[in-house]
LONU-177895 format. One record per residue (C-alpha): x, y, z; residue in three letters. Coordinates in steps of 0.001 Angstrom, whole numbers, plus 500000, padded with zeros to 6 digits. Example, Ala and Ser with C-alpha at 12.3 -4.5 7.8 and 13.67 -1.06 7.14 Angstrom:
2
512300495500507800ALA
513670498940507140SER
This chain:
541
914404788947635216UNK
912954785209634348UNK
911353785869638010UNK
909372789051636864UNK
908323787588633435UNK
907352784054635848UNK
904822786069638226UNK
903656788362635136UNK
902937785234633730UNK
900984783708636730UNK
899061786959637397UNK
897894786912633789UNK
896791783081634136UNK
895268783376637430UNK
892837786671635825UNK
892286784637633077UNK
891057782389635626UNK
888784784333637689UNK
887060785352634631UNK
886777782424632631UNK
885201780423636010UNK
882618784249636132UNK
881714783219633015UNK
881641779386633415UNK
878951780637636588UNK
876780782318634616UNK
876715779655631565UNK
875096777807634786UNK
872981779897635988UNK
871185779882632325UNK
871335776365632317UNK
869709776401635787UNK
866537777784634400UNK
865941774302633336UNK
867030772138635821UNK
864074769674635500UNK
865209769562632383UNK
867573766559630972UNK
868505766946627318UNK
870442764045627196UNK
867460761644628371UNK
864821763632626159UNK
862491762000624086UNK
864092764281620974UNK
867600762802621773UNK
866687759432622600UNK
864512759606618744UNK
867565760955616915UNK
870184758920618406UNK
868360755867617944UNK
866856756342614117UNK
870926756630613514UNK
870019759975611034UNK
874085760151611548UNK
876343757355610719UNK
878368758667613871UNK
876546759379617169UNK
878844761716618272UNK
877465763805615380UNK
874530764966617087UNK
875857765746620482UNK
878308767957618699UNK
875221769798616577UNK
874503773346618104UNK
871395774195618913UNK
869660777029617580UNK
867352777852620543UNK
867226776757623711UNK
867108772917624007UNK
864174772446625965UNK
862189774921623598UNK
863403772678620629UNK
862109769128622295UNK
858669770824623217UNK
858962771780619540UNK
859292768411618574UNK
856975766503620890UNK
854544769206619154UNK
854789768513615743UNK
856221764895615534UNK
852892763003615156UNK
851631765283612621UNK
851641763986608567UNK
854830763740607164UNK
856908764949609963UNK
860370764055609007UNK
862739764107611497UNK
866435764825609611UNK
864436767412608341UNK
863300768754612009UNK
866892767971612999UNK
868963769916609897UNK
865980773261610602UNK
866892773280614284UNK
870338772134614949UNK
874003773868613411UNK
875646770991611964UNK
879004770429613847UNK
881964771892611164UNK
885381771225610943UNK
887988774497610257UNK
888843774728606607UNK
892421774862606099UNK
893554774100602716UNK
896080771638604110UNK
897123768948601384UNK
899348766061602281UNK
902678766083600245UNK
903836762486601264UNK
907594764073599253UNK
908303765482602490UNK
909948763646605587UNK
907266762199608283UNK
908626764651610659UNK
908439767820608387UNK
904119766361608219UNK
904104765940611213UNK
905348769709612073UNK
903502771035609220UNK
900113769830611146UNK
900634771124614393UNK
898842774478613293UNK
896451772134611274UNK
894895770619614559UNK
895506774123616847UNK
891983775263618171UNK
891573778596619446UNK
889486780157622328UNK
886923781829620701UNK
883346783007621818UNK
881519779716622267UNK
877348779745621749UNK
876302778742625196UNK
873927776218624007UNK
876692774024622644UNK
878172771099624386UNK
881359772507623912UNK
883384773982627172UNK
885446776885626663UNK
889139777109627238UNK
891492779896628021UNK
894336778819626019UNK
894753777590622388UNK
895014773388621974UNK
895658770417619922UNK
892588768590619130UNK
893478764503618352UNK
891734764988614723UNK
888830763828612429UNK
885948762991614472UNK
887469764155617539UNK
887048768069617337UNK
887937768919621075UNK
890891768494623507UNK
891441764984624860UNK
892880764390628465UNK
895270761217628028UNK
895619762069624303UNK
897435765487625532UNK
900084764066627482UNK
901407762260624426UNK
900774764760622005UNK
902814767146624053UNK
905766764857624252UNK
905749765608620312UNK
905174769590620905UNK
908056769807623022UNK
910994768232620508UNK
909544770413617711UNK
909926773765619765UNK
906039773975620529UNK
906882774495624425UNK
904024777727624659UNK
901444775047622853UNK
902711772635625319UNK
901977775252628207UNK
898963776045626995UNK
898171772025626943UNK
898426772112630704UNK
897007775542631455UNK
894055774338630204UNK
893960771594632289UNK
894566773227635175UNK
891620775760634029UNK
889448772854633967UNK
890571771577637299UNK
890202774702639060UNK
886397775261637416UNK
884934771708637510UNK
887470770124640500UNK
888218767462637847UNK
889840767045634334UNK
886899765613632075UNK
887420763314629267UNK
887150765797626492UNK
885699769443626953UNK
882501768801625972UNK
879575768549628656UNK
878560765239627642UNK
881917763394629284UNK
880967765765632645UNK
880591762577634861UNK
884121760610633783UNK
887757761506633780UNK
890553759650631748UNK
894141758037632873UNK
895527761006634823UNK
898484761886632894UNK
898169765709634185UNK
901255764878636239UNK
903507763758633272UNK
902299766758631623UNK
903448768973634542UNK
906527766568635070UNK
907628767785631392UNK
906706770309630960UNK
908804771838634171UNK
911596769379634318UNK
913950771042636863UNK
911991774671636833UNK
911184774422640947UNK
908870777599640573UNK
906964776524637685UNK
906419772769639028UNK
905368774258642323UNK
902864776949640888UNK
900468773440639630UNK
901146771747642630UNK
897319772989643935UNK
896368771483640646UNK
898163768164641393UNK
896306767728644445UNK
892945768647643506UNK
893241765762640930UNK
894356763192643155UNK
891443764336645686UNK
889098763817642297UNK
890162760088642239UNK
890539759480645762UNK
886926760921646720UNK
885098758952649471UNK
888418757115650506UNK
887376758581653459UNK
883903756316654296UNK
885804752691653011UNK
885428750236655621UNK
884696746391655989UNK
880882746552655003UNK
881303749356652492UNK
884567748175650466UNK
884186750529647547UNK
883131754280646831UNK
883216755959643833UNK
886861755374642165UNK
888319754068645505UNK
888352750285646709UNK
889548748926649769UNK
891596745811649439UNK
891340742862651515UNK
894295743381653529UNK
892762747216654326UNK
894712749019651624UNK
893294750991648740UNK
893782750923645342UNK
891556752366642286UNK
889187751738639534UNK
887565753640636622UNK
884174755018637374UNK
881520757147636189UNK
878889759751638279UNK
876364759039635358UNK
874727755099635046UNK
872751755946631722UNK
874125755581627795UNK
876659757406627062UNK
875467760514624611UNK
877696760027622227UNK
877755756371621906UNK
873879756362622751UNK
872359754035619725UNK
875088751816620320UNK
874936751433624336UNK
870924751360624732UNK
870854748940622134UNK
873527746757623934UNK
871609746995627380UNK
868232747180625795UNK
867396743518627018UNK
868519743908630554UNK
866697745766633184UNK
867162746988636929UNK
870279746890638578UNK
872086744786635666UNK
870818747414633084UNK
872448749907635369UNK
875422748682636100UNK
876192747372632373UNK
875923751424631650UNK
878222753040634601UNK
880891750187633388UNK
880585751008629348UNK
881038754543630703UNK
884104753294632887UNK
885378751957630044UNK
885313754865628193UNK
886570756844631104UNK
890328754373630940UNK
890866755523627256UNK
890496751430626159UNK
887567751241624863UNK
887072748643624583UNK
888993745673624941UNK
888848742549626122UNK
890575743788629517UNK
887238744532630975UNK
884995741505629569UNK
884327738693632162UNK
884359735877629726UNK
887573737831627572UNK
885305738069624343UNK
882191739814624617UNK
881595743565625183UNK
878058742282626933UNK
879729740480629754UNK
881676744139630299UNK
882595744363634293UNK
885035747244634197UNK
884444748415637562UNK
884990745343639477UNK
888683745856638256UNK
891429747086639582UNK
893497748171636501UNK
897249748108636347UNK
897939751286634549UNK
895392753307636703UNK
897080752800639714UNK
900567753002638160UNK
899662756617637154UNK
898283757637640760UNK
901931756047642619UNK
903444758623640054UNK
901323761238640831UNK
901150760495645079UNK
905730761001644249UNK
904994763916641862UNK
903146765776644676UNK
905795764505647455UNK
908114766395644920UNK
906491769601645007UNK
906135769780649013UNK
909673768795648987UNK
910958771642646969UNK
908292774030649099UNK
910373773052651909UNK
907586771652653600UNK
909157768181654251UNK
906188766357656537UNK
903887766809653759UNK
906418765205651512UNK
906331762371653578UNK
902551761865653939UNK
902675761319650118UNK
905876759209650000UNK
904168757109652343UNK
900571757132650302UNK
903120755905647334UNK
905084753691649438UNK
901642752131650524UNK
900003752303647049UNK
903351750411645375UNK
903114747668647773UNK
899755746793646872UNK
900645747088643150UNK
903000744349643645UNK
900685742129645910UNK
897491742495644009UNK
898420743168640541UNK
901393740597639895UNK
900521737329638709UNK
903428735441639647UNK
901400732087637535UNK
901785734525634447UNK
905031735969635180UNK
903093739509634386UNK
900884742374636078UNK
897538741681635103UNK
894148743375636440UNK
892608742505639591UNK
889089741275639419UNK
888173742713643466UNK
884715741002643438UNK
885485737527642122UNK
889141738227644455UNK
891200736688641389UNK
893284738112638389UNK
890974738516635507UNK
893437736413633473UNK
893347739357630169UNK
897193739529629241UNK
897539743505627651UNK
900305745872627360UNK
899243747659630827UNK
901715745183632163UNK
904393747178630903UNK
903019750671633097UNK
904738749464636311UNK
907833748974634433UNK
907671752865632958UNK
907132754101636436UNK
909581751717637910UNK
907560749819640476UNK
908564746424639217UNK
911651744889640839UNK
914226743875638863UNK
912897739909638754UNK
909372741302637537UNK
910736743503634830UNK
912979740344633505UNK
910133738478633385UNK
907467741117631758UNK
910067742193629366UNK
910319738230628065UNK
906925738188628105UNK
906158741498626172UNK
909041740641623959UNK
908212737027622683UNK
904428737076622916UNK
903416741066621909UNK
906399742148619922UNK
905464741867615740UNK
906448743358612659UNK
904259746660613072UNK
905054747286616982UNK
903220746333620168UNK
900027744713619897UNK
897406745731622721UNK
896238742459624460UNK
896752738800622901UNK
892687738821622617UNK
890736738975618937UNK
887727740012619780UNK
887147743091617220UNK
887730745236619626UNK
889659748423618824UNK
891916748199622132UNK
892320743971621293UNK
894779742535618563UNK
895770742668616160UNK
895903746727616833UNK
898348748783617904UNK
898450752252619613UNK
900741754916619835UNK
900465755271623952UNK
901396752158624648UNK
904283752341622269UNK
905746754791624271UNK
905189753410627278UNK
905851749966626644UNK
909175750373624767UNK
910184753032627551UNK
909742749856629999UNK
912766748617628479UNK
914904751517628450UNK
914071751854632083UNK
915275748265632719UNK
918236747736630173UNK
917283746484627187UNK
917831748939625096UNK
918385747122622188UNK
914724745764622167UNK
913096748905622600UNK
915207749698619568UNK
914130747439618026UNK
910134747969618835UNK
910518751906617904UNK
912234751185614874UNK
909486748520613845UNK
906384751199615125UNK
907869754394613034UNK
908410752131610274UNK
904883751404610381UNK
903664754505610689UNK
905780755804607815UNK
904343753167605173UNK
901162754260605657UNK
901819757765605467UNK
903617757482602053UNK
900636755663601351UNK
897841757484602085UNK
899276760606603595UNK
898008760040606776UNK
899037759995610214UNK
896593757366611728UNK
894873757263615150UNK
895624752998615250UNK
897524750364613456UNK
896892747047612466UNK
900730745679613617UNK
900318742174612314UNK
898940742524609359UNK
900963745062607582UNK
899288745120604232UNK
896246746349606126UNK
895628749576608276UNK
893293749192611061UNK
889929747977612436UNK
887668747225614955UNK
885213749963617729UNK
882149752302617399UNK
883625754197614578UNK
885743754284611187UNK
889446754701611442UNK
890471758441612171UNK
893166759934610865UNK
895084763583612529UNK
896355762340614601UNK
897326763689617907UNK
899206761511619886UNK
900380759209617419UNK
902421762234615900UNK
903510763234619385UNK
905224759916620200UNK
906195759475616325UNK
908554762737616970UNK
909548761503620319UNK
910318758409619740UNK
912698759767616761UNK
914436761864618767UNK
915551758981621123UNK
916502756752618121UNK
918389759763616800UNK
920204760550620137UNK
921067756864620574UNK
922461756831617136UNK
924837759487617931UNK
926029758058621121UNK
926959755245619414UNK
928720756750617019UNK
930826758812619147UNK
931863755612621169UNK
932727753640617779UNK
């Protein structure tokens, strides 16, 4: 019977499919009609963006445009010389203002963090729903969690973690629908974007779409097998041009080739121009260079963007300043943790097809990609993984809590872990939780800040390597933290300050946001463990 319902179930997804991707064709064939035409790089946008008529930029990328964009920026190219053009004013009569839902939902800090935290989940649901084509919004076939505040779309990395929390409240259909959409986005675009919005069409974020499959399966062989196309498609979307690496051309797209011949990967971006919704802030950052180093200072703020820190002091060449950013001469720790788990991930799913010599082509591309881990990304000086600076052929020196990724996927050896988990324990451990790198540089991925990803992965680094009581300790400290502020202010926040604990948070492009997504998601989890633990204990007393 759970056989019928399973291929019911894929035969409904795959229709929905085939005619979300008609319609995804034909919302390009309109926008074909003006394919000399760049909105993003218009002189309307460019005027908007940088006469900051929003306190946000991401406010006017999310606007909706009453006609047709390129009818609007004649429009305005028109009229704007003329007396007493205003342009908010040409702006607010041409351009739907983007709107959150209402939903009457009032904090009532008397209940538990937990019963909040459940009580949002339909609070921060989106639903598909007939889209105007001229928005920048990308339609999706199944409903989704959106982080919260400014953030009024799905969010790849974001998802993973936010799911973790769906699944121990009984949300496993919104959990489904998490990854269905993923997959819809992978099968119509060949990649998973950073948000569905058009504007992040030339970056990805950390693939976590193989966690999300990973738990959202667990031991279901079927289900795990039907995204196994989807697996592979998104390791061919960070692999692409692996193919063409060689000795005079040592690095393509995401893809670098390593001085000893292997490869290993970076963040990237298809686009070298300001991001759109960070555009005031980016040209006016680059404004002074020109050429090539104008150019490249874009593609790596938009690499940055595209490995969820940004920004931090991880990417800066002199550790301090966002203008010496260098992102994509970096080989980042985390990124290539993620793609050794997702190289065993698809191994797994060949394995259970049966079809055991594909297996082994990607337990070998793991096998290979694990070995470089541990040549090029432990600092044996620092006792710690640390990004790999490819062009300089050095570690970059930036201390952050990506050390603790091969320790969650278990890549370290036993020696390494010891010696991270000192490390992570002594030097990053504080009253609040984890704090991001060791760095102040007012950067919203630098101390003294903490996030709720890397909470979860870093105190899962020591469960995974015995020392449980630690990461007892660290989730107690993190929840704690979380649950002050919320009987504060009622809020679930997107950050913490986890030094100063009289304060909440600080430092990026924008204010702090509050929803939030993932930090509820590994809030949940992370009680569950403690809770589980708790019993166990007791039953042995």
């Amino acid at each position: 019977m759970r056989n019928k319902r399973f291929q019911a179930n894929r035969l409904t997804f795959a229709l929905t499919f085939a005619l979300l991707s008609i319609l995804w064709s034909c919302s390009l064939q309109v926008e074909d009609k003006n394919t000399d035409f760049d909105y993003y790089s218009s002189q309307l946008f460019k005027d908007v963006q940088l006469a900051a008529i929003f306190p946000d930029s991401k406010t006017f990328v999310d606007c909706t445009p009453k006609q047709p964009l390129i009818d609007i920026n004649a429009r305005y190219i028109d009229q704007k010389s003329n007396e007493g053009f205003n342009l908010k004013e040409f702006v607010e009569a041409n351009f739907e203002m983007p709107v959150n839902p209402t939903t009457g939902f009032v904090s009532d800090t008397s209940k538990t963090m937990r019963d909040h935290i459940v009580s949002l989940w339909p609070v921060l649901t989106r639903t598909p729903e007939q889209i105007n084509e001229l928005s920048s919004l990308i339609s999706l076939p199944g409903d989704y969690i959106v982080p919260g505040g400014r953030f009024r779309e799905i969010y790849y990395w974001d998802s993973y973690f936010t799911m973790e929390g769906l699944m121990v409240s009984g949300q496993e259909l919104m959990a489904k629908n998490m990854v269905d959409n993923f997959s819809y986005l992978i099968d119509t675009l060949s990649f998973i974007p950073n948000g569905n919005r058009n504007y992040y069409n030339g970056r990805s974020q950390p693939p976590f779409y193989a966690l999300m499959v990973d738990r959202l399966a667990q031991e279901d062989r079927d289900l795990f097998i039907s995204y196994l196309p989807y697996l592979e498609s998104e390791y061919e979307f960070w692999m692409s041009g692996s193919e063409t690496l060689s000795n005079e051309t040592n690095a393509v797209k995401r893809v670098v080739r390593m001085e000893d011949g292997s490869a290993l990967n970076r963040y990237w971006d298809n686009y070298a121009s300001p991001r759109p919704e960070s555009f005031k802030e980016d040209y006016e950052l680059a404004e002074e260079l020109s050429g090539d180093a104008q150019i490249k200072m874009y593609r790596d703020l938009r690499a940055g963007a595209e490995s969820g820190w940004d920004y931090t002091s991880r990417w800066f060449a002199d550790g301090q300043r966002l203008s010496t950013i260098h992102t994509t001469d970096i080989i980042p720790v985390d990124l290539n943790s993620l793609l050794y788990f997702l190289e065993l991930k698809i191994a797994q799913g060949y394995n259970w097809k049966d079809d055991l010599e594909q297996a082994q082509v990607f337990l070998d591309k793991a096998d290979r990609r694990k070995q470089a881990i541990l040549k090029y990304l432990w600092d044996e000086e620092d006792k710690f993984f640390v990004d790999y600076d490819f062009i300089a052929g050095k570690k970059t020196g930036v201390l952050s809590l990506a050390a603790a990724y091969p320790l969650y996927f278990k890549i370290a050896t036993k020696g390494q872990a010891k010696l991270t988990l000192e490390r992570l324990s002594a030097d990053f451990l504080k009253a609040g939780g984890f704090v991001t790198t060791l760095n102040e540089t007012g950067q919203q991925w630098d101390f003294p800040n903490g996030w709720a990803p890397l909470q979860w992965i870093t105190i899962n680094a020591f469960y995974n390597y015995g020392q449980g009581e630690v990461g007892n300790e660290a989730a107690t400290k993190w929840l704690a933290r979380n649950s002050t502020v919320y009987k504060t202010t009622g809020k679930m926040m997107e950050k913490y300050d986890v030094i100063h604990t009289e304060l909440l948070a600080g430092g990026g492009e924008y204010p702090l946001q509050d929803g939030f997504g993932w930090t509820n998601g590994v809030a949940l989890a992370l009680q569950k463990i403690l809770d589980e633990k708790a019993v166990v204990e007791e039953m042995t007393e």
